[in-house]
C-alpha positions as CSV (number, residue, x, y, z in Angstrom):
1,X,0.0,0.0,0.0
2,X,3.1,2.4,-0.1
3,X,1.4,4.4,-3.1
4,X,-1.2,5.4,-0.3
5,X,2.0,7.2,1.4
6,X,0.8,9.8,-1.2
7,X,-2.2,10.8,1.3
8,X,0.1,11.7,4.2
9,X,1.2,14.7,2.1
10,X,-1.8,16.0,1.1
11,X,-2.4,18.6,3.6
12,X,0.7,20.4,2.9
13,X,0.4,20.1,-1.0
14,X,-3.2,21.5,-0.8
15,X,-3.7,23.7,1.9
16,X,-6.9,25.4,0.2
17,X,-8.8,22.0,1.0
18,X,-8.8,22.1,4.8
19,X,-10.2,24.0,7.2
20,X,-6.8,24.3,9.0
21,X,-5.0,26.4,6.5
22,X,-8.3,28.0,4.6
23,X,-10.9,30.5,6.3
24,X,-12.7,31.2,3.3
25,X,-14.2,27.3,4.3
26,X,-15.6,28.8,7.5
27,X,-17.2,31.5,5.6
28,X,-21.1,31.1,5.5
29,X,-21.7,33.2,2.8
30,X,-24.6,31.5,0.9
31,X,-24.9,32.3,-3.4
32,X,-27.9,33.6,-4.6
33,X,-30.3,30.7,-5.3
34,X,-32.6,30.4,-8.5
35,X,-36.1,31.1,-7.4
36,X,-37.3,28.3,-5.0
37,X,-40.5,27.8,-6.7
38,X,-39.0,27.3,-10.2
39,X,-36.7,24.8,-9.0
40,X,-39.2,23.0,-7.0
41,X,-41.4,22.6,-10.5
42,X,-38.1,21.7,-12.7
43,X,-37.6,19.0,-10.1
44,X,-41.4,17.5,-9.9
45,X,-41.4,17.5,-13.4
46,X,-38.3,16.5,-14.6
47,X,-36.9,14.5,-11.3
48,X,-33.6,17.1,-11.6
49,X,-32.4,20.5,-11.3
50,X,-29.3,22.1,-12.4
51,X,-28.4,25.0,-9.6
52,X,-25.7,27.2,-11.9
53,X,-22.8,29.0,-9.4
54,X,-23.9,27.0,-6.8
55,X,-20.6,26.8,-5.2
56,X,-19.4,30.2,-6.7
57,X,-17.5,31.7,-3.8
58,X,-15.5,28.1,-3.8
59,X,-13.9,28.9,-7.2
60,X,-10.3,28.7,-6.4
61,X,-10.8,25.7,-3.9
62,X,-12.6,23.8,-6.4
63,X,-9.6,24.2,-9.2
64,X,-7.4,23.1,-6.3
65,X,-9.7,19.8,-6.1
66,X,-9.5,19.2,-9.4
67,X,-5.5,19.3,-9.3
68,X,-5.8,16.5,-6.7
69,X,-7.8,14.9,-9.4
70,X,-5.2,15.0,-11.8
71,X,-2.4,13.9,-9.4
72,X,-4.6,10.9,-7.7
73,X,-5.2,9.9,-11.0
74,X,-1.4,10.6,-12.7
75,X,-0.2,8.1,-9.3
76,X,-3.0,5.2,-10.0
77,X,-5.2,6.2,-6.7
78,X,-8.7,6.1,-7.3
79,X,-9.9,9.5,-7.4
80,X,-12.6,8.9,-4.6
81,X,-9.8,9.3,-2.5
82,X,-10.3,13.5,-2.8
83,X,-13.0,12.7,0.1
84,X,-10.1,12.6,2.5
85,X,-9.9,16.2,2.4
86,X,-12.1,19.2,4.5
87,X,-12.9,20.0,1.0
88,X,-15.3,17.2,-0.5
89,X,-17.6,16.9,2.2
90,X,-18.3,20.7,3.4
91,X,-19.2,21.2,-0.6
92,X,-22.2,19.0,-0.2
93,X,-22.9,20.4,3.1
94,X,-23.0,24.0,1.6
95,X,-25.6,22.4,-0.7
96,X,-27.7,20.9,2.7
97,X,-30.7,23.8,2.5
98,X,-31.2,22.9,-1.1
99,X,-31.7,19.4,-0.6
100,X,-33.8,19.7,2.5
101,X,-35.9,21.9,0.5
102,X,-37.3,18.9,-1.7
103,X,-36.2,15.8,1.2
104,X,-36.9,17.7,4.6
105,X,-34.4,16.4,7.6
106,X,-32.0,14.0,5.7
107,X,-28.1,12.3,5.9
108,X,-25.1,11.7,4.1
109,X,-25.6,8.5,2.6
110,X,-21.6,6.7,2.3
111,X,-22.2,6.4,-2.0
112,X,-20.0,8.6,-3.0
113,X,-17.4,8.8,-6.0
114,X,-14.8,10.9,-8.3
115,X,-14.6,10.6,-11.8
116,X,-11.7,11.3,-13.8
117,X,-13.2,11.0,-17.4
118,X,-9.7,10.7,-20.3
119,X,-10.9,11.5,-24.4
120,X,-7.3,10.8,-24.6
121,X,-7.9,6.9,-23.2
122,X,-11.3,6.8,-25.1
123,X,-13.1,6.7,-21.7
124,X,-16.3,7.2,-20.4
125,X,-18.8,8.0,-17.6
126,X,-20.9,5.2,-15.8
127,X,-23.3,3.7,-18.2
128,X,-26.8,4.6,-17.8
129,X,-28.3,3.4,-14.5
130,X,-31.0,4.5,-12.1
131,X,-29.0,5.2,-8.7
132,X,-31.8,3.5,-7.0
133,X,-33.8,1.0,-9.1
134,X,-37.4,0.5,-9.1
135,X,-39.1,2.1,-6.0
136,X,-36.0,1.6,-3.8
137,X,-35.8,5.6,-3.8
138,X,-39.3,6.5,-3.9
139,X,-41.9,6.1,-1.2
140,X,-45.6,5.2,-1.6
141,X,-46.7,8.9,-3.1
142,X,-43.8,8.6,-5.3
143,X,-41.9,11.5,-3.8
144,X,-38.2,10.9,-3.3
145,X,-36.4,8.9,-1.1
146,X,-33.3,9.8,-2.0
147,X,-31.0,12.4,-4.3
148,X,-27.9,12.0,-6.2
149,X,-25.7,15.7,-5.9
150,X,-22.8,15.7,-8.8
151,X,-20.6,18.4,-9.2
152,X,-18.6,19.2,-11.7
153,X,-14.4,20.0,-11.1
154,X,-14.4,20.8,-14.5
155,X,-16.4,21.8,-17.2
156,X,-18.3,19.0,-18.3
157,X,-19.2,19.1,-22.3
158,X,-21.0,16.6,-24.4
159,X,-17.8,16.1,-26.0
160,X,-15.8,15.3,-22.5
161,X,-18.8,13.2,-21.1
162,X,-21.5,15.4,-19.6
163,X,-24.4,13.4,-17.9
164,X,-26.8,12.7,-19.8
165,X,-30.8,12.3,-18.5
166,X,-34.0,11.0,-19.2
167,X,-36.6,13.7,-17.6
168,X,-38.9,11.6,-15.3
169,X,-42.0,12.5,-17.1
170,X,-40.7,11.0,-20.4
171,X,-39.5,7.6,-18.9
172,X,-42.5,5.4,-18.8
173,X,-40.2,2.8,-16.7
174,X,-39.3,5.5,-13.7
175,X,-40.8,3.8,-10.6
176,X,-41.5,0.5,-12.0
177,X,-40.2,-2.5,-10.6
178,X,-38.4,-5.6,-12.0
179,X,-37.3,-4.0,-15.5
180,X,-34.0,-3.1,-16.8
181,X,-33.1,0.2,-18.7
182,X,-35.3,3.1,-19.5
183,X,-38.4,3.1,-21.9
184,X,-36.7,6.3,-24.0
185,X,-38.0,8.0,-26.8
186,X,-34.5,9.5,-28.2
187,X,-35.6,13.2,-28.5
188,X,-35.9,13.4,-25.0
189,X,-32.7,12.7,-23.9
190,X,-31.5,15.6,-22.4
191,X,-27.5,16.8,-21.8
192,X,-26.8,18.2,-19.0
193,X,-23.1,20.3,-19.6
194,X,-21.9,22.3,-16.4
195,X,-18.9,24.5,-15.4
196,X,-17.4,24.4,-12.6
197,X,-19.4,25.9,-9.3
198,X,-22.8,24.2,-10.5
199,X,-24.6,21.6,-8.5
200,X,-26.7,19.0,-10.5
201,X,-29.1,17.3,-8.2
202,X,-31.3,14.2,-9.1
203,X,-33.6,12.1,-8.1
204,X,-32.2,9.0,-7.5
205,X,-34.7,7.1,-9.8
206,X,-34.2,9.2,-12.7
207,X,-32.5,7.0,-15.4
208,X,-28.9,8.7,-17.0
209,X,-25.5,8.2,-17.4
210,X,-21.8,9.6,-18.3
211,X,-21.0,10.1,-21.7
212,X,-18.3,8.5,-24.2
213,X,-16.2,11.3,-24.3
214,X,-14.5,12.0,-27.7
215,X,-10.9,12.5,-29.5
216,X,-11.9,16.1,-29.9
217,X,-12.3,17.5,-26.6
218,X,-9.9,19.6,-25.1
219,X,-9.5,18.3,-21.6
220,X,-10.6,15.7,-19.3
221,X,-14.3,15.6,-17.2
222,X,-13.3,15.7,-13.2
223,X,-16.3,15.9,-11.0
224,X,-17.7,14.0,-8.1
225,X,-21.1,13.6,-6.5
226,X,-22.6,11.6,-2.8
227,X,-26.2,10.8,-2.4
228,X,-28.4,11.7,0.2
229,X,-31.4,10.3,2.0
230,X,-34.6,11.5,3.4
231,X,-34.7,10.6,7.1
232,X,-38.5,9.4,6.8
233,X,-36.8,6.1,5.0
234,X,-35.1,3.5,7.1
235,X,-31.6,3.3,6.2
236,X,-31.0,2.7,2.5
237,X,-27.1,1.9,3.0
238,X,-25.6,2.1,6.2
239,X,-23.4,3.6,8.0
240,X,-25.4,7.2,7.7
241,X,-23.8,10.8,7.8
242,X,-24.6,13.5,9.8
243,X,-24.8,16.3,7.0
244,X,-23.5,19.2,9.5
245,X,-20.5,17.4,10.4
246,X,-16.8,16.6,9.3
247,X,-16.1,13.2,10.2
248,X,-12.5,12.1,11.3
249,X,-10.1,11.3,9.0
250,X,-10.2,7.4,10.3
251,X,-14.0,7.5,9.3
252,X,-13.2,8.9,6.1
253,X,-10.6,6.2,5.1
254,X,-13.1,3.5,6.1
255,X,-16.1,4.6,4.0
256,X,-13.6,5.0,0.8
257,X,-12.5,1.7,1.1
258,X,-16.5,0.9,1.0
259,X,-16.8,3.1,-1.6
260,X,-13.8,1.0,-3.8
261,X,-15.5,-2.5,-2.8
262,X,-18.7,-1.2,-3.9
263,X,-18.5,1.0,-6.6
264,X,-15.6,-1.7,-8.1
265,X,-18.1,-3.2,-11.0
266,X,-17.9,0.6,-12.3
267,X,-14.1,1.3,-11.8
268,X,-12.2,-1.4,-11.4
269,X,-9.5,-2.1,-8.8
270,X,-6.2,-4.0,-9.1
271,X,-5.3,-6.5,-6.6
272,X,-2.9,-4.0,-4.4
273,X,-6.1,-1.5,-4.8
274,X,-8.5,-4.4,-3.3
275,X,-6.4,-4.8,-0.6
276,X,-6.1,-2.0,0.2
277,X,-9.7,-1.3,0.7
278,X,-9.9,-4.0,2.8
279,X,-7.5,-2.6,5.2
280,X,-9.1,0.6,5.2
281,X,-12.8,-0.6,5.9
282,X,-10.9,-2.6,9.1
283,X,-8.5,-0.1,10.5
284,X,-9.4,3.7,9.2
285,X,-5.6,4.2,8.4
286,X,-2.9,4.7,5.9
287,X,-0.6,1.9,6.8
Protein backbone atom coordinates (compact mmCIF):
# COMPACT_ATOMS: atom_id res chain seq x y z
CA UNK A 1 0.00 0.00 0.00
CA UNK A 2 3.10 2.40 -0.13
CA UNK A 3 1.39 4.44 -3.05
CA UNK A 4 -1.23 5.44 -0.29
CA UNK A 5 2.00 7.15 1.40
CA UNK A 6 0.83 9.83 -1.22
CA UNK A 7 -2.22 10.81 1.30
CA UNK A 8 0.06 11.73 4.17
CA UNK A 9 1.23 14.74 2.10
CA UNK A 10 -1.83 15.96 1.11
CA UNK A 11 -2.37 18.57 3.63
CA UNK A 12 0.69 20.38 2.88
CA UNK A 13 0.39 20.11 -1.01
CA UNK A 14 -3.20 21.54 -0.75
CA UNK A 15 -3.72 23.66 1.90
CA UNK A 16 -6.93 25.44 0.15
CA UNK A 17 -8.76 21.96 1.03
CA UNK A 18 -8.77 22.12 4.78
CA UNK A 19 -10.23 24.02 7.22
CA UNK A 20 -6.84 24.31 8.95
CA UNK A 21 -5.03 26.41 6.45
CA UNK A 22 -8.32 27.96 4.63
CA UNK A 23 -10.87 30.47 6.26
CA UNK A 24 -12.72 31.22 3.32
CA UNK A 25 -14.19 27.26 4.26
CA UNK A 26 -15.61 28.79 7.53
CA UNK A 27 -17.23 31.51 5.60
CA UNK A 28 -21.14 31.10 5.48
CA UNK A 29 -21.74 33.20 2.81
CA UNK A 30 -24.62 31.51 0.93
CA UNK A 31 -24.88 32.25 -3.43
CA UNK A 32 -27.87 33.59 -4.57
CA UNK A 33 -30.28 30.70 -5.33
CA UNK A 34 -32.62 30.38 -8.54
CA UNK A 35 -36.07 31.10 -7.40
CA UNK A 36 -37.26 28.30 -5.00
CA UNK A 37 -40.50 27.79 -6.69
CA UNK A 38 -38.97 27.25 -10.25
CA UNK A 39 -36.69 24.78 -9.05
CA UNK A 40 -39.24 23.04 -6.97
CA UNK A 41 -41.40 22.56 -10.48
CA UNK A 42 -38.10 21.67 -12.68
CA UNK A 43 -37.64 18.96 -10.13
CA UNK A 44 -41.40 17.49 -9.86
CA UNK A 45 -41.45 17.50 -13.35
CA UNK A 46 -38.32 16.51 -14.64
CA UNK A 47 -36.87 14.47 -11.30
CA UNK A 48 -33.58 17.13 -11.61
CA UNK A 49 -32.44 20.55 -11.28
CA UNK A 50 -29.29 22.10 -12.38
CA UNK A 51 -28.45 25.00 -9.60
CA UNK A 52 -25.74 27.24 -11.89
CA UNK A 53 -22.78 29.03 -9.45
CA UNK A 54 -23.89 27.01 -6.78
CA UNK A 55 -20.64 26.78 -5.24
CA UNK A 56 -19.43 30.18 -6.72
CA UNK A 57 -17.47 31.71 -3.76
CA UNK A 58 -15.51 28.15 -3.83
CA UNK A 59 -13.91 28.86 -7.25
CA UNK A 60 -10.35 28.68 -6.44
CA UNK A 61 -10.84 25.73 -3.87
CA UNK A 62 -12.65 23.80 -6.44
CA UNK A 63 -9.58 24.16 -9.20
CA UNK A 64 -7.41 23.08 -6.32
CA UNK A 65 -9.73 19.83 -6.07
CA UNK A 66 -9.52 19.17 -9.40
CA UNK A 67 -5.54 19.31 -9.29
CA UNK A 68 -5.75 16.54 -6.70
CA UNK A 69 -7.75 14.86 -9.36
CA UNK A 70 -5.16 14.97 -11.80
CA UNK A 71 -2.43 13.92 -9.37
CA UNK A 72 -4.60 10.85 -7.73
CA UNK A 73 -5.22 9.90 -11.00
CA UNK A 74 -1.36 10.62 -12.73
CA UNK A 75 -0.25 8.07 -9.27
CA UNK A 76 -2.95 5.19 -9.95
CA UNK A 77 -5.21 6.24 -6.70
CA UNK A 78 -8.75 6.11 -7.32
CA UNK A 79 -9.90 9.54 -7.36
CA UNK A 80 -12.58 8.93 -4.55
CA UNK A 81 -9.83 9.28 -2.48
CA UNK A 82 -10.34 13.47 -2.83
CA UNK A 83 -13.05 12.73 0.06
CA UNK A 84 -10.14 12.59 2.53
CA UNK A 85 -9.86 16.19 2.36
CA UNK A 86 -12.07 19.17 4.46
CA UNK A 87 -12.94 20.01 1.05
CA UNK A 88 -15.28 17.20 -0.49
CA UNK A 89 -17.58 16.94 2.20
CA UNK A 90 -18.29 20.69 3.37
CA UNK A 91 -19.17 21.21 -0.58
CA UNK A 92 -22.22 19.04 -0.19
CA UNK A 93 -22.88 20.36 3.08
CA UNK A 94 -23.02 24.01 1.65
CA UNK A 95 -25.65 22.44 -0.68
CA UNK A 96 -27.71 20.95 2.71
CA UNK A 97 -30.74 23.82 2.46
CA UNK A 98 -31.24 22.87 -1.14
CA UNK A 99 -31.67 19.41 -0.58
CA UNK A 100 -33.83 19.74 2.47
CA UNK A 101 -35.91 21.91 0.50
CA UNK A 102 -37.33 18.88 -1.66
CA UNK A 103 -36.19 15.76 1.24
CA UNK A 104 -36.87 17.67 4.57
CA UNK A 105 -34.41 16.36 7.55
CA UNK A 106 -31.96 13.96 5.70
CA UNK A 107 -28.10 12.26 5.95
CA UNK A 108 -25.09 11.69 4.13
CA UNK A 109 -25.59 8.52 2.63
CA UNK A 110 -21.58 6.69 2.32
CA UNK A 111 -22.19 6.41 -1.96
CA UNK A 112 -19.96 8.56 -2.96
CA UNK A 113 -17.38 8.82 -6.03
CA UNK A 114 -14.77 10.94 -8.27
CA UNK A 115 -14.59 10.59 -11.83
CA UNK A 116 -11.70 11.34 -13.78
CA UNK A 117 -13.20 11.04 -17.44
CA UNK A 118 -9.72 10.66 -20.25
CA UNK A 119 -10.94 11.53 -24.39
CA UNK A 120 -7.32 10.83 -24.64
CA UNK A 121 -7.89 6.93 -23.23
CA UNK A 122 -11.28 6.79 -25.05
CA UNK A 123 -13.14 6.73 -21.75
CA UNK A 124 -16.33 7.20 -20.44
CA UNK A 125 -18.82 8.03 -17.60
CA UNK A 126 -20.91 5.20 -15.83
CA UNK A 127 -23.32 3.71 -18.22
CA UNK A 128 -26.77 4.60 -17.77
CA UNK A 129 -28.31 3.41 -14.52
CA UNK A 130 -30.98 4.45 -12.09
CA UNK A 131 -28.95 5.23 -8.67
CA UNK A 132 -31.78 3.46 -7.04
CA UNK A 133 -33.79 1.00 -9.15
CA UNK A 134 -37.43 0.50 -9.10
CA UNK A 135 -39.13 2.12 -5.97
CA UNK A 136 -36.04 1.61 -3.84
CA UNK A 137 -35.76 5.56 -3.81
CA UNK A 138 -39.26 6.53 -3.95
CA UNK A 139 -41.91 6.06 -1.24
CA UNK A 140 -45.55 5.20 -1.65
CA UNK A 141 -46.73 8.95 -3.08
CA UNK A 142 -43.77 8.57 -5.27
CA UNK A 143 -41.89 11.53 -3.84
CA UNK A 144 -38.16 10.85 -3.32
CA UNK A 145 -36.35 8.92 -1.06
CA UNK A 146 -33.31 9.77 -1.95
CA UNK A 147 -31.01 12.38 -4.32
CA UNK A 148 -27.85 12.00 -6.25
CA UNK A 149 -25.68 15.65 -5.87
CA UNK A 150 -22.75 15.67 -8.81
CA UNK A 151 -20.57 18.42 -9.20
CA UNK A 152 -18.59 19.22 -11.66
CA UNK A 153 -14.41 20.02 -11.11
CA UNK A 154 -14.45 20.80 -14.54
CA UNK A 155 -16.42 21.80 -17.24
CA UNK A 156 -18.30 19.01 -18.30
CA UNK A 157 -19.24 19.06 -22.29
CA UNK A 158 -21.03 16.61 -24.40
CA UNK A 159 -17.77 16.09 -25.95
CA UNK A 160 -15.81 15.26 -22.50
CA UNK A 161 -18.79 13.19 -21.10
CA UNK A 162 -21.46 15.37 -19.56
CA UNK A 163 -24.39 13.44 -17.91
CA UNK A 164 -26.77 12.74 -19.84
CA UNK A 165 -30.81 12.27 -18.50
CA UNK A 166 -34.04 11.05 -19.21
CA UNK A 167 -36.60 13.67 -17.60
CA UNK A 168 -38.88 11.64 -15.33
CA UNK A 169 -41.98 12.51 -17.13
CA UNK A 170 -40.73 11.01 -20.44
CA UNK A 171 -39.51 7.60 -18.88
CA UNK A 172 -42.48 5.43 -18.80
CA UNK A 173 -40.24 2.76 -16.68
CA UNK A 174 -39.30 5.49 -13.74
CA UNK A 175 -40.83 3.84 -10.56
CA UNK A 176 -41.48 0.48 -11.97
CA UNK A 177 -40.18 -2.52 -10.57
CA UNK A 178 -38.42 -5.61 -12.04
CA UNK A 179 -37.26 -3.99 -15.49
CA UNK A 180 -33.97 -3.10 -16.83
CA UNK A 181 -33.06 0.23 -18.67
CA UNK A 182 -35.28 3.07 -19.45
CA UNK A 183 -38.36 3.13 -21.94
CA UNK A 184 -36.69 6.32 -23.98
CA UNK A 185 -38.05 7.96 -26.80
CA UNK A 186 -34.53 9.47 -28.18
CA UNK A 187 -35.63 13.21 -28.53
CA UNK A 188 -35.91 13.41 -24.99
CA UNK A 189 -32.67 12.70 -23.91
CA UNK A 190 -31.53 15.59 -22.36
CA UNK A 191 -27.46 16.82 -21.80
CA UNK A 192 -26.80 18.24 -18.98
CA UNK A 193 -23.13 20.32 -19.58
CA UNK A 194 -21.93 22.29 -16.43
CA UNK A 195 -18.89 24.52 -15.36
CA UNK A 196 -17.39 24.43 -12.60
CA UNK A 197 -19.39 25.90 -9.32
CA UNK A 198 -22.78 24.22 -10.53
CA UNK A 199 -24.58 21.61 -8.54
CA UNK A 200 -26.73 18.99 -10.52
CA UNK A 201 -29.06 17.31 -8.16
CA UNK A 202 -31.33 14.19 -9.15
CA UNK A 203 -33.56 12.13 -8.14
CA UNK A 204 -32.18 9.02 -7.51
CA UNK A 205 -34.71 7.12 -9.78
CA UNK A 206 -34.18 9.15 -12.75
CA UNK A 207 -32.50 6.98 -15.37
CA UNK A 208 -28.89 8.75 -17.00
CA UNK A 209 -25.54 8.18 -17.43
CA UNK A 210 -21.82 9.64 -18.29
CA UNK A 211 -20.99 10.15 -21.66
CA UNK A 212 -18.31 8.55 -24.17
CA UNK A 213 -16.17 11.33 -24.28
CA UNK A 214 -14.54 12.03 -27.71
CA UNK A 215 -10.91 12.47 -29.49
CA UNK A 216 -11.88 16.14 -29.95
CA UNK A 217 -12.25 17.46 -26.57
CA UNK A 218 -9.94 19.63 -25.14
CA UNK A 219 -9.50 18.31 -21.59
CA UNK A 220 -10.63 15.66 -19.27
CA UNK A 221 -14.33 15.59 -17.20
CA UNK A 222 -13.30 15.68 -13.23
CA UNK A 223 -16.26 15.85 -10.98
CA UNK A 224 -17.67 13.96 -8.08
CA UNK A 225 -21.11 13.61 -6.46
CA UNK A 226 -22.59 11.58 -2.85
CA UNK A 227 -26.15 10.80 -2.36
CA UNK A 228 -28.40 11.70 0.18
CA UNK A 229 -31.43 10.31 1.96
CA UNK A 230 -34.58 11.48 3.38
CA UNK A 231 -34.74 10.58 7.09
CA UNK A 232 -38.49 9.40 6.83
CA UNK A 233 -36.79 6.06 5.04
CA UNK A 234 -35.08 3.49 7.09
CA UNK A 235 -31.56 3.31 6.17
CA UNK A 236 -31.02 2.75 2.50
CA UNK A 237 -27.12 1.93 2.96
CA UNK A 238 -25.61 2.08 6.21
CA UNK A 239 -23.43 3.63 8.00
CA UNK A 240 -25.35 7.19 7.74
CA UNK A 241 -23.79 10.79 7.79
CA UNK A 242 -24.59 13.54 9.76
CA UNK A 243 -24.79 16.35 7.00
CA UNK A 244 -23.51 19.16 9.49
CA UNK A 245 -20.50 17.43 10.36
CA UNK A 246 -16.84 16.59 9.25
CA UNK A 247 -16.15 13.22 10.22
CA UNK A 248 -12.53 12.14 11.31
CA UNK A 249 -10.13 11.31 8.95
CA UNK A 250 -10.16 7.43 10.25
CA UNK A 251 -14.02 7.47 9.32
CA UNK A 252 -13.21 8.91 6.07
CA UNK A 253 -10.56 6.20 5.07
CA UNK A 254 -13.11 3.49 6.15
CA UNK A 255 -16.15 4.63 4.01
CA UNK A 256 -13.60 4.96 0.84
CA UNK A 257 -12.48 1.73 1.10
CA UNK A 258 -16.51 0.90 1.00
CA UNK A 259 -16.79 3.07 -1.64
CA UNK A 260 -13.77 1.04 -3.81
CA UNK A 261 -15.53 -2.50 -2.79
CA UNK A 262 -18.71 -1.19 -3.88
CA UNK A 263 -18.48 1.02 -6.64
CA UNK A 264 -15.64 -1.69 -8.13
CA UNK A 265 -18.11 -3.20 -11.01
CA UNK A 266 -17.93 0.60 -12.32
CA UNK A 267 -14.07 1.34 -11.79
CA UNK A 268 -12.24 -1.43 -11.41
CA UNK A 269 -9.46 -2.14 -8.81
CA UNK A 270 -6.19 -4.04 -9.14
CA UNK A 271 -5.26 -6.46 -6.61
CA UNK A 272 -2.85 -3.99 -4.40
CA UNK A 273 -6.11 -1.50 -4.80
CA UNK A 274 -8.51 -4.37 -3.32
CA UNK A 275 -6.40 -4.85 -0.62
CA UNK A 276 -6.09 -2.03 0.16
CA UNK A 277 -9.67 -1.29 0.66
CA UNK A 278 -9.95 -3.99 2.81
CA UNK A 279 -7.49 -2.62 5.20
CA UNK A 280 -9.15 0.56 5.24
CA UNK A 281 -12.82 -0.63 5.91
CA UNK A 282 -10.86 -2.62 9.05
CA UNK A 283 -8.51 -0.11 10.46
CA UNK A 284 -9.35 3.71 9.22
CA UNK A 285 -5.59 4.22 8.44
CA UNK A 286 -2.87 4.69 5.86
CA UNK A 287 -0.61 1.90 6.83
Amino acid sequence: MEYLNFLNIIKEEFPLLYLKTNKNLTSKNTPVRENSLIRKKKFTTDGYFHEQSALIQYQPEIKSLANLVERLNALGIPPVFIFYTDFSWIVFQSMNDILAESLGNFMFLPEFWAWHVDPKENQAGWAPHRDKAGRKGLFDDNSPKSLTCWVPLTEANPLNGCIYVVPKQHDLKYGVENVEGAEIDLPSIRALPAKPGDVIIWDATVFHWGAQSSEFAEKPRLSMALEVQSNKAPPINPPLIAPNELIEDSVRLKLIGKQMLQYKHWHKLTDEQEQSALHLINYGTLR
